[in-house]
PDB file of N, CA, C and O in Angstrom:
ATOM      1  N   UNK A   1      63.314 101.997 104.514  1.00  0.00           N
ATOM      2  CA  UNK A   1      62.554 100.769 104.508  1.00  0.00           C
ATOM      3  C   UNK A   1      61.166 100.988 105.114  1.00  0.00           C
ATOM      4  O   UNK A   1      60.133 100.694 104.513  1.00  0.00           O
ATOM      5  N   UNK A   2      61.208 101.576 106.467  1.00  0.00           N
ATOM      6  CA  UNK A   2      59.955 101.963 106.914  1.00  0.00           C
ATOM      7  C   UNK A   2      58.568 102.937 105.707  1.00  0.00           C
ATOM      8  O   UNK A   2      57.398 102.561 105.634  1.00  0.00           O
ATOM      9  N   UNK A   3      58.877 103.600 105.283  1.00  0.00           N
ATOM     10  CA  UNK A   3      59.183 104.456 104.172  1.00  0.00           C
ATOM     11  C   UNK A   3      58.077 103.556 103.134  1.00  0.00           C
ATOM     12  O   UNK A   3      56.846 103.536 103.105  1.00  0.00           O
ATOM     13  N   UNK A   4      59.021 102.904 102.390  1.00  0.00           N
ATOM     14  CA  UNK A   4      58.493 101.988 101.848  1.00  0.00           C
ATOM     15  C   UNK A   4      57.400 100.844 102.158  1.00  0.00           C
ATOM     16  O   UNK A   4      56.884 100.065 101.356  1.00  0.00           O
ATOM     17  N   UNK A   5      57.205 100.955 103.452  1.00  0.00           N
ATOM     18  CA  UNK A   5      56.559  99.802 104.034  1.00  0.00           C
ATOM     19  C   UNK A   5      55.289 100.327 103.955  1.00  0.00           C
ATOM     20  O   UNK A   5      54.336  99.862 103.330  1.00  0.00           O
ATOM     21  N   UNK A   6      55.359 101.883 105.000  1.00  0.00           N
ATOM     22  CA  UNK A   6      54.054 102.392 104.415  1.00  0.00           C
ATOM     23  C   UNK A   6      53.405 103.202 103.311  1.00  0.00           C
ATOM     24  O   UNK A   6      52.401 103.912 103.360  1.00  0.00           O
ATOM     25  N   UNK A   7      54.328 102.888 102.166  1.00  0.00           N
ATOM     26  CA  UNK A   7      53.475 103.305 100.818  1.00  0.00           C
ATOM     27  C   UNK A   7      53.056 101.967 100.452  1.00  0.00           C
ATOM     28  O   UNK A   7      51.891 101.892 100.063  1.00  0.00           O
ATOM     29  N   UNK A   8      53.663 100.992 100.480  1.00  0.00           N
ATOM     30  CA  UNK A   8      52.632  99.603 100.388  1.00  0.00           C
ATOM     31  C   UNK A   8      51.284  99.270 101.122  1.00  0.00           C
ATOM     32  O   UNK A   8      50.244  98.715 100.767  1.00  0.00           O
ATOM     33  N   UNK A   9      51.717  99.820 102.258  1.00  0.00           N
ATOM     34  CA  UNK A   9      50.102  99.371 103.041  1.00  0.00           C
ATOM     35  C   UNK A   9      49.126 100.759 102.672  1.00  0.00           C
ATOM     36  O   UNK A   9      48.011 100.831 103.190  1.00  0.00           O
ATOM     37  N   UNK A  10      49.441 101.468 102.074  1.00  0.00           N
ATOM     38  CA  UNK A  10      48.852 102.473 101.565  1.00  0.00           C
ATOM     39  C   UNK A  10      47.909 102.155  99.899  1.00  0.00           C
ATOM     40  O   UNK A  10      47.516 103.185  99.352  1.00  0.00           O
ATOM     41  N   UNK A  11      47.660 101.113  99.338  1.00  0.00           N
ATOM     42  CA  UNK A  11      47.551 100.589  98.578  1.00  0.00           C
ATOM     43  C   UNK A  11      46.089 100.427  98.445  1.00  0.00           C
ATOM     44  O   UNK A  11      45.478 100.013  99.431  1.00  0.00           O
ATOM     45  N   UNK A  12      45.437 100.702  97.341  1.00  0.00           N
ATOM     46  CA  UNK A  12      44.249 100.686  97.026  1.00  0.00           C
ATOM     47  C   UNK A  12      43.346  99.783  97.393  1.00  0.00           C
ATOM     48  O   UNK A  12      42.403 100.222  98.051  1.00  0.00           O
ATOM     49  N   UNK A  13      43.371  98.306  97.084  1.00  0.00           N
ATOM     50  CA  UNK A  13      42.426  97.188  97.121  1.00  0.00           C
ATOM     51  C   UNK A  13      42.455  97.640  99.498  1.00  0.00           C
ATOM     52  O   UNK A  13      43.156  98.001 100.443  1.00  0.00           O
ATOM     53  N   UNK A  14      40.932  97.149  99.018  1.00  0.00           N
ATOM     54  CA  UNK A  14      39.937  97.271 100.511  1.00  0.00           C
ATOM     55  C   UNK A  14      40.197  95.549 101.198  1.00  0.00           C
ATOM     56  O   UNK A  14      40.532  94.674 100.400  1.00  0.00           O
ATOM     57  N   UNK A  15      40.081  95.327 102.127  1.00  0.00           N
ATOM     58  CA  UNK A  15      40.464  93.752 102.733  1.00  0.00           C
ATOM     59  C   UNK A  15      39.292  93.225 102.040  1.00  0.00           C
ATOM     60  O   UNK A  15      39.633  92.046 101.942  1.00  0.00           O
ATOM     61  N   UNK A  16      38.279  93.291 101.560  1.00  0.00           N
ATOM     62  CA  UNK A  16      37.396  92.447 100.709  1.00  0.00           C
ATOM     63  C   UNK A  16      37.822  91.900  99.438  1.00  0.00           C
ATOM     64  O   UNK A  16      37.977  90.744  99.044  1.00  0.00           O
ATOM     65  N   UNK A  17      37.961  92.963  98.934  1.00  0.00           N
ATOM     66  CA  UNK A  17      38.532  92.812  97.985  1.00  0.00           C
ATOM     67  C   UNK A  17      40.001  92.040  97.510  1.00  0.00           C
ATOM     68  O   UNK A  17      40.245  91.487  96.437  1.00  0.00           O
ATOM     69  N   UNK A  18      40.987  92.234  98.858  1.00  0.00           N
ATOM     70  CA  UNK A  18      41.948  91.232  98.606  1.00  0.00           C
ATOM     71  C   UNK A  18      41.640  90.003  98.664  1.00  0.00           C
ATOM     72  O   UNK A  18      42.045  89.185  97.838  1.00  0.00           O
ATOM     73  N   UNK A  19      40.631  89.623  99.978  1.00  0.00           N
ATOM     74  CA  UNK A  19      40.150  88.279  99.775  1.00  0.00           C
ATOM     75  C   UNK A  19      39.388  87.348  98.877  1.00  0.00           C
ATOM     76  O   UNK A  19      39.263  86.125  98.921  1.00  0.00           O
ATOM     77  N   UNK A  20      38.906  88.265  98.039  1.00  0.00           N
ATOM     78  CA  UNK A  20      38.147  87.889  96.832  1.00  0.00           C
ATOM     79  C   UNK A  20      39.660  87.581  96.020  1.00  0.00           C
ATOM     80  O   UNK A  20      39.847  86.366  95.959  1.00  0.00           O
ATOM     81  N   UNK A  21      40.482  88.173  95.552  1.00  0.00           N
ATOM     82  CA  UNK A  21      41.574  88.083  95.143  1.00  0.00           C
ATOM     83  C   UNK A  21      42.800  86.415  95.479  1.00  0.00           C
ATOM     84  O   UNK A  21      43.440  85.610  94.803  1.00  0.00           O
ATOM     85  N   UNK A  22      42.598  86.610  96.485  1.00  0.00           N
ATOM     86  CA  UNK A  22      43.058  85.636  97.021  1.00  0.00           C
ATOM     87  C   UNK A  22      42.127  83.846  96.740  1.00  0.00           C
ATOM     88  O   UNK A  22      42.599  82.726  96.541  1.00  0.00           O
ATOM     89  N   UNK A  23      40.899  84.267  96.838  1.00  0.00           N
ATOM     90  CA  UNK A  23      40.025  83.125  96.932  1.00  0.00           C
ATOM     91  C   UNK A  23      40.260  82.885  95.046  1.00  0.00           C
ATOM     92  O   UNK A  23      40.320  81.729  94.625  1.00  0.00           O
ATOM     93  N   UNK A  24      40.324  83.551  94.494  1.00  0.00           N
ATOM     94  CA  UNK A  24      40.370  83.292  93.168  1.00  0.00           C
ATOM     95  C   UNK A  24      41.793  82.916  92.566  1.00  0.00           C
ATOM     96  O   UNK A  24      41.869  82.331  91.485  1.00  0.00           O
ATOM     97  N   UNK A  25      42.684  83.196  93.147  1.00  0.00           N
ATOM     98  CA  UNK A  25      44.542  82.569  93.450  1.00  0.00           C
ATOM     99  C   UNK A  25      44.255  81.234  93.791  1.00  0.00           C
ATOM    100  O   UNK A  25      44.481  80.329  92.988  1.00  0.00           O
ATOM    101  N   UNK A  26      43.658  80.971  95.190  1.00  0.00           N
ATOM    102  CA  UNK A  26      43.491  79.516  95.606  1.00  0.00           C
ATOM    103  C   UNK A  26      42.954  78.720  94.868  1.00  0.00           C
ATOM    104  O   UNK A  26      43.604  77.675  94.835  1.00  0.00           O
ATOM    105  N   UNK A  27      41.794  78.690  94.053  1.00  0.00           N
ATOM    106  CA  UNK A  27      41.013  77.911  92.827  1.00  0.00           C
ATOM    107  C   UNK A  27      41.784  77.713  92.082  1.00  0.00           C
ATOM    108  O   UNK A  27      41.902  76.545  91.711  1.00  0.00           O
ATOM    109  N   UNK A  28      42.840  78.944  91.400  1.00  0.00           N
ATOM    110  CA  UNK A  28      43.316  78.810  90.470  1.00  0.00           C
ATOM    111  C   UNK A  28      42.872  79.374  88.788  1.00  0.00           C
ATOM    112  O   UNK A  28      43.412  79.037  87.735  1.00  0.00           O
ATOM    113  N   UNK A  29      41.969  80.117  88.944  1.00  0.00           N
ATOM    114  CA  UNK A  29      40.889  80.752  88.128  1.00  0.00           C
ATOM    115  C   UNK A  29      41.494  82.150  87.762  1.00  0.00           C
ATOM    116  O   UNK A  29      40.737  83.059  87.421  1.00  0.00           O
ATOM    117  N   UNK A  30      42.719  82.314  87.824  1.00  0.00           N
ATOM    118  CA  UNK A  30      42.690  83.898  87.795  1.00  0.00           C
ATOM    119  C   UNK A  30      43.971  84.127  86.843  1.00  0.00           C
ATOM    120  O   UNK A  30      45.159  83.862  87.028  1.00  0.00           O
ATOM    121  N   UNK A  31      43.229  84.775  85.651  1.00  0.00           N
ATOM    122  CA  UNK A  31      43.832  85.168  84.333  1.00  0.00           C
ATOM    123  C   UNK A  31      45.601  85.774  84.344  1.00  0.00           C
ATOM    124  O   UNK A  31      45.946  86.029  85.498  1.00  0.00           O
ATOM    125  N   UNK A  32      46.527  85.987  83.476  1.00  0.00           N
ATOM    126  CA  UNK A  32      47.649  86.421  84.139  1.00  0.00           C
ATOM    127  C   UNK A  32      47.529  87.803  84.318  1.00  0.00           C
ATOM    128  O   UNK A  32      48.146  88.416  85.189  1.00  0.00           O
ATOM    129  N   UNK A  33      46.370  88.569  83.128  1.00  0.00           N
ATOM    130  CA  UNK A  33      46.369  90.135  83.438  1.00  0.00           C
ATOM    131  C   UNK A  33      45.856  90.378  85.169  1.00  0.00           C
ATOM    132  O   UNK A  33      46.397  91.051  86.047  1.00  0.00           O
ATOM    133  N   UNK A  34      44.515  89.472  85.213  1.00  0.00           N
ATOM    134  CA  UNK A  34      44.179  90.211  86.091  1.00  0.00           C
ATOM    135  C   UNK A  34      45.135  89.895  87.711  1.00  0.00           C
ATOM    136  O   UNK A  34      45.142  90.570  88.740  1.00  0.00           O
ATOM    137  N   UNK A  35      45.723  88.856  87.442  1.00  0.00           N
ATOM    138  CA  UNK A  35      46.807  88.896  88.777  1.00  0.00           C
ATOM    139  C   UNK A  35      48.058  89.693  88.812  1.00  0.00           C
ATOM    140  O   UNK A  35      48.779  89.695  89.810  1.00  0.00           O
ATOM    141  N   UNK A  36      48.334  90.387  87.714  1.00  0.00           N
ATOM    142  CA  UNK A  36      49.545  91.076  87.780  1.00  0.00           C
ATOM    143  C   UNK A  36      49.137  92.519  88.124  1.00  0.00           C
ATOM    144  O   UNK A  36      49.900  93.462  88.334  1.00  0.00           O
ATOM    145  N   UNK A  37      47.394  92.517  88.151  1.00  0.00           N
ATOM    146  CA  UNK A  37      46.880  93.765  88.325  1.00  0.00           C
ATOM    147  C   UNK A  37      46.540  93.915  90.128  1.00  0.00           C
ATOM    148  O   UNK A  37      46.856  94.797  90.926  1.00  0.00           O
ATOM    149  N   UNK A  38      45.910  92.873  90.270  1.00  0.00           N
ATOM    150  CA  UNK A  38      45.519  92.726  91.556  1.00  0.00           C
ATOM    151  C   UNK A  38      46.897  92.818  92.382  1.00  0.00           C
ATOM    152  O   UNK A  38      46.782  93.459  93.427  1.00  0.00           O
ATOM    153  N   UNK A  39      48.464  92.187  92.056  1.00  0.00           N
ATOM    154  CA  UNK A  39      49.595  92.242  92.694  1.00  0.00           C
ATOM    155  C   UNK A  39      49.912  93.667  92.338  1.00  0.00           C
ATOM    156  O   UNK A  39      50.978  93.880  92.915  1.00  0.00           O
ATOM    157  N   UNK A  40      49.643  94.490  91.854  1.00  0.00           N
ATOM    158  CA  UNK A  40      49.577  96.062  91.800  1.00  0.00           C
ATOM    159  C   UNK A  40      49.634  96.700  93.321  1.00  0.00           C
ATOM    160  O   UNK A  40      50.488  97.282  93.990  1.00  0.00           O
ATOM    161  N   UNK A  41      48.293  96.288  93.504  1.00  0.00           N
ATOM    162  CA  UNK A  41      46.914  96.736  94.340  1.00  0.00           C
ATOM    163  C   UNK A  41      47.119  96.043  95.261  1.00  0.00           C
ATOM    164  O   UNK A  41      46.662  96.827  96.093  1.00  0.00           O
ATOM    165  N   UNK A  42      47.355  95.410  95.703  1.00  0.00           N
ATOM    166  CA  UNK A  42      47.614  94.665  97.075  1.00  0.00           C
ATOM    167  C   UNK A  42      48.030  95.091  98.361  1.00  0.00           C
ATOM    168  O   UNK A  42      49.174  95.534  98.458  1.00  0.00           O
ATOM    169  N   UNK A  43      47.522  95.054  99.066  1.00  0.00           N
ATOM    170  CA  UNK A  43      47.633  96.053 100.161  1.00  0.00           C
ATOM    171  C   UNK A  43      48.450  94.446 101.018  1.00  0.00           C
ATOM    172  O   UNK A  43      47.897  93.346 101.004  1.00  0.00           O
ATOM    173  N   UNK A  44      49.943  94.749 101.746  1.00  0.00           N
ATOM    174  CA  UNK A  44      50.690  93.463 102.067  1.00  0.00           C
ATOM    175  C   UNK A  44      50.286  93.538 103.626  1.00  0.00           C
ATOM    176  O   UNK A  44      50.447  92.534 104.319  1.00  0.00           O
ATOM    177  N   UNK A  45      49.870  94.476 104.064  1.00  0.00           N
ATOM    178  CA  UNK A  45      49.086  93.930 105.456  1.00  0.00           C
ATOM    179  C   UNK A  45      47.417  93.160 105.288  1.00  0.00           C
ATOM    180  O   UNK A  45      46.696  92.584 106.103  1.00  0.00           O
ATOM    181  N   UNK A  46      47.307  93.394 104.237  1.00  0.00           N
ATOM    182  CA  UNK A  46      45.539  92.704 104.005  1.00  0.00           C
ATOM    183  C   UNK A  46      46.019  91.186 103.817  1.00  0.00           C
ATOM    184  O   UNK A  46      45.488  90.354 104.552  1.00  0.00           O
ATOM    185  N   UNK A  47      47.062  90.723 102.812  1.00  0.00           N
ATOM    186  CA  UNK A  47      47.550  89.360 102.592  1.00  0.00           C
ATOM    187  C   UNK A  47      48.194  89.051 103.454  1.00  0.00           C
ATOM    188  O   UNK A  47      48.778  88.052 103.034  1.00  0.00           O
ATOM    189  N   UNK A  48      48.593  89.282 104.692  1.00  0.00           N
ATOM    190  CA  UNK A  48      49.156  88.530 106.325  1.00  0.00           C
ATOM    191  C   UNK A  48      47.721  88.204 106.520  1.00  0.00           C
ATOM    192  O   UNK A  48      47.266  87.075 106.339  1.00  0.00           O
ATOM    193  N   UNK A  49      47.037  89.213 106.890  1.00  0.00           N
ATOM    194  CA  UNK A  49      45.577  88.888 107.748  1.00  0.00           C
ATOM    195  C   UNK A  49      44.968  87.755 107.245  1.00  0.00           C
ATOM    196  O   UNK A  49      44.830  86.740 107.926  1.00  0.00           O
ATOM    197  N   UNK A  50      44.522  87.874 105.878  1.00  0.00           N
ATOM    198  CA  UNK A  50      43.881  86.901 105.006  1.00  0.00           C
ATOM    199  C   UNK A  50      44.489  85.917 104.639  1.00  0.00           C
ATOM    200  O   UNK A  50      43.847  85.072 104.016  1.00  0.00           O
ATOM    201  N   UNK A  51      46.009  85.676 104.910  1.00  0.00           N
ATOM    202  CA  UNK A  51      46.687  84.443 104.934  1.00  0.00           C
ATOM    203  C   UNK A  51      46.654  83.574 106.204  1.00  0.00           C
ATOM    204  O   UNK A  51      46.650  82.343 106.238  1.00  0.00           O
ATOM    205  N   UNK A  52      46.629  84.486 107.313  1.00  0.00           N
ATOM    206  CA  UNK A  52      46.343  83.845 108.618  1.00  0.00           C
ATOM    207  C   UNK A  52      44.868  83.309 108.465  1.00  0.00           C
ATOM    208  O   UNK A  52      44.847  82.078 108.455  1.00  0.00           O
ATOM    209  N   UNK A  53      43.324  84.043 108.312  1.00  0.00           N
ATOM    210  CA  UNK A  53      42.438  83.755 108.265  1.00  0.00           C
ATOM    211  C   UNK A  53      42.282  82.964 107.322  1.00  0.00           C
ATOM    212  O   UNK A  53      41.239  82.324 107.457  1.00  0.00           O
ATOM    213  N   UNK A  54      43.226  82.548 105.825  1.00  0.00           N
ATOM    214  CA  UNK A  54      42.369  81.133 105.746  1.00  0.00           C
ATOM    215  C   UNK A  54      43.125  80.079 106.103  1.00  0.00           C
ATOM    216  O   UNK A  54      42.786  78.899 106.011  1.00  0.00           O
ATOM    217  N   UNK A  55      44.368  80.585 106.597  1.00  0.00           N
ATOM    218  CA  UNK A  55      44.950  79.229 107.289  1.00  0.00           C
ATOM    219  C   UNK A  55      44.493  78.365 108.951  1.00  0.00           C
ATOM    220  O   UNK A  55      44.785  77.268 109.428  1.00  0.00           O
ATOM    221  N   UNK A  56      43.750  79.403 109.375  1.00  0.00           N
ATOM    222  CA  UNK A  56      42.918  79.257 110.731  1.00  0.00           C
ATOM    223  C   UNK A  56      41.380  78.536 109.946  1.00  0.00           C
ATOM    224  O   UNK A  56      40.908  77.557 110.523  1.00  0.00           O
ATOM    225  N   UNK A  57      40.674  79.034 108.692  1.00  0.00           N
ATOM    226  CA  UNK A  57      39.675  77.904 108.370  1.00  0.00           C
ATOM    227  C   UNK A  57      40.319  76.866 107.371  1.00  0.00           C
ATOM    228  O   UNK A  57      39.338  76.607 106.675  1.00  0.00           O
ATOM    229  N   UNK A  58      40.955  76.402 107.062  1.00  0.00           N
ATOM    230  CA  UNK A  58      41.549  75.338 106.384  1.00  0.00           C
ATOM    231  C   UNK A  58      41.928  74.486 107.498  1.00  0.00           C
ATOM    232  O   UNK A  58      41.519  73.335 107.345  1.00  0.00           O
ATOM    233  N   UNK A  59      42.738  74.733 108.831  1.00  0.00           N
ATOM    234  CA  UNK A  59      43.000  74.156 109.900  1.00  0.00           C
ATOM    235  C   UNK A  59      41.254  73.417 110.914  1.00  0.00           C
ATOM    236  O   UNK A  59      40.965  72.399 111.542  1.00  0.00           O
ATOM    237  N   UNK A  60      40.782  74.295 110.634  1.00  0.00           N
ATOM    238  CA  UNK A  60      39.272  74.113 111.153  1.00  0.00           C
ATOM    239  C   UNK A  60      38.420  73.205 110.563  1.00  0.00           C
ATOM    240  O   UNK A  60      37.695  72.413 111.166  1.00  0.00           O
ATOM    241  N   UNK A  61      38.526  73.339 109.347  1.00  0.00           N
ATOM    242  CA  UNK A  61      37.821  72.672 108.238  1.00  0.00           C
ATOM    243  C   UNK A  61      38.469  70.795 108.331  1.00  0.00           C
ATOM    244  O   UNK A  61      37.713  69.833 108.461  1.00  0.00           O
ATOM    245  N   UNK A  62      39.442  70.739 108.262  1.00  0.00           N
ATOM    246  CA  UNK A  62      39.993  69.956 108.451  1.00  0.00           C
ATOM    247  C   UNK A  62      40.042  69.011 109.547  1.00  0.00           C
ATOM    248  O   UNK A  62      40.383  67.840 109.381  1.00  0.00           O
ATOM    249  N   UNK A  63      39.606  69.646 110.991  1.00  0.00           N
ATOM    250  CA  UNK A  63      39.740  68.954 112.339  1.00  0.00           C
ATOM    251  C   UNK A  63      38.402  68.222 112.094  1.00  0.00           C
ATOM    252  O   UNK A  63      38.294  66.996 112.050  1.00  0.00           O
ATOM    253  N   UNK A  64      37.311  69.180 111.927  1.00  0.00           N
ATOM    254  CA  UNK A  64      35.920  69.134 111.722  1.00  0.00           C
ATOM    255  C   UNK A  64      35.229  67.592 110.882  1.00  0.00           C
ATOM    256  O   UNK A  64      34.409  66.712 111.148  1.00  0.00           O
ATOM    257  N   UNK A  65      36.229  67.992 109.666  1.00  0.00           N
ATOM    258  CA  UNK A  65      36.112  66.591 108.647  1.00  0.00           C
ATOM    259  C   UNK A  65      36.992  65.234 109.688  1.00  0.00           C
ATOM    260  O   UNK A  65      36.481  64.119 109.577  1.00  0.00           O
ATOM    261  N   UNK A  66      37.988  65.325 110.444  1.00  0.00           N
ATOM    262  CA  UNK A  66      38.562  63.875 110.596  1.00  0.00           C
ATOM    263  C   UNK A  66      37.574  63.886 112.129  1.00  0.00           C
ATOM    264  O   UNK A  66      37.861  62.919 112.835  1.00  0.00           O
ATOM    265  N   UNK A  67      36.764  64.571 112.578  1.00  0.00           N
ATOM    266  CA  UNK A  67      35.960  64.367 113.461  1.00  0.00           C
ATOM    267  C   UNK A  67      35.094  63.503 113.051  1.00  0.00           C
ATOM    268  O   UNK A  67      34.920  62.339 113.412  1.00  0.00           O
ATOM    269  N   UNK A  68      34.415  64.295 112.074  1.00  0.00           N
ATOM    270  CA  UNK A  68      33.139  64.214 111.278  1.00  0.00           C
ATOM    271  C   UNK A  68      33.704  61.822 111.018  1.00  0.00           C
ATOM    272  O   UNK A  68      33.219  60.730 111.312  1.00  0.00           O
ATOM    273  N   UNK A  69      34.729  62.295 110.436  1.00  0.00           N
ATOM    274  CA  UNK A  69      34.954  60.811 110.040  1.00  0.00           C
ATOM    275  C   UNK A  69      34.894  59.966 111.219  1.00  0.00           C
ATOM    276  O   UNK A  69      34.206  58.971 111.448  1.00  0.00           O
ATOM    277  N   UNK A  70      35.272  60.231 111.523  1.00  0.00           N
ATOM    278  CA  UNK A  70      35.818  59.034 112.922  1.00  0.00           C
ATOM    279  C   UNK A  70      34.784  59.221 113.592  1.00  0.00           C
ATOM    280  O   UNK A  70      34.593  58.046 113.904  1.00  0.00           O
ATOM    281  N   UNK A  71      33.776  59.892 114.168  1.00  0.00           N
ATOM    282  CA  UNK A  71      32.590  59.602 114.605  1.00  0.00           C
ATOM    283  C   UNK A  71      31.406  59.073 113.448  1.00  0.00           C
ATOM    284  O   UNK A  71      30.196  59.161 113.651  1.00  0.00           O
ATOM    285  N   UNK A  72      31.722  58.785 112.811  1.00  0.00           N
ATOM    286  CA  UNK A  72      30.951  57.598 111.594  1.00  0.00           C
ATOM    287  C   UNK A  72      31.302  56.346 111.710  1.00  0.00           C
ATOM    288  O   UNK A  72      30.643  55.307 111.671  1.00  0.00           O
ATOM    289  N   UNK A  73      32.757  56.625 111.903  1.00  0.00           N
ATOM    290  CA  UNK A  73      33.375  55.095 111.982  1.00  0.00           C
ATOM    291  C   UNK A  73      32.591  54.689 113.347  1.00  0.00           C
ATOM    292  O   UNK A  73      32.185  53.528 113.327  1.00  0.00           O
ATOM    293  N   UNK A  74      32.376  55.231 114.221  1.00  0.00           N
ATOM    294  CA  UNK A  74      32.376  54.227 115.643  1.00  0.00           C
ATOM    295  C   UNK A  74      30.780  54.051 115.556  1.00  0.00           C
ATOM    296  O   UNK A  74      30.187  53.371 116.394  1.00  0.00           O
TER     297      UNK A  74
END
């Protein structure tokens, strides 16, 4: 298992590049070739990181906006 774990994180795509990957998953914009290609290539420690990092700005984004609101309201 270990074994296996690190021939996955051994995996071509660069953390930019997964996130570009990812940002184009989230839209919804992304063809079936080229996601079955990119899930090739996926390096599964780059998609923890970049799942944490946009769940830390989606969480952010979010506080920011019901701030943003409620100091309009008053």
């Amino acid at each position: 298992m270990s074994q296996d774990l690190k021939e996955l994180s051994q995996r071509k795509l660069n953390f930019f590049q997964t996130l570009k990957a990812i940002s184009w998953a989230m839209f919804g914009v992304r063809k079936g070739k080229g996601y079955e290609e990119d899930i090739a290539k996926l390096n599964p420690v780059h998609l923890v990181i970049a799942g944490l990092l946009f769940g830390l700005i989606f969480v952010v984004s979010l506080v920011l906006i019901v701030q943003w609101a409620v100091a309009s309201l008053s």
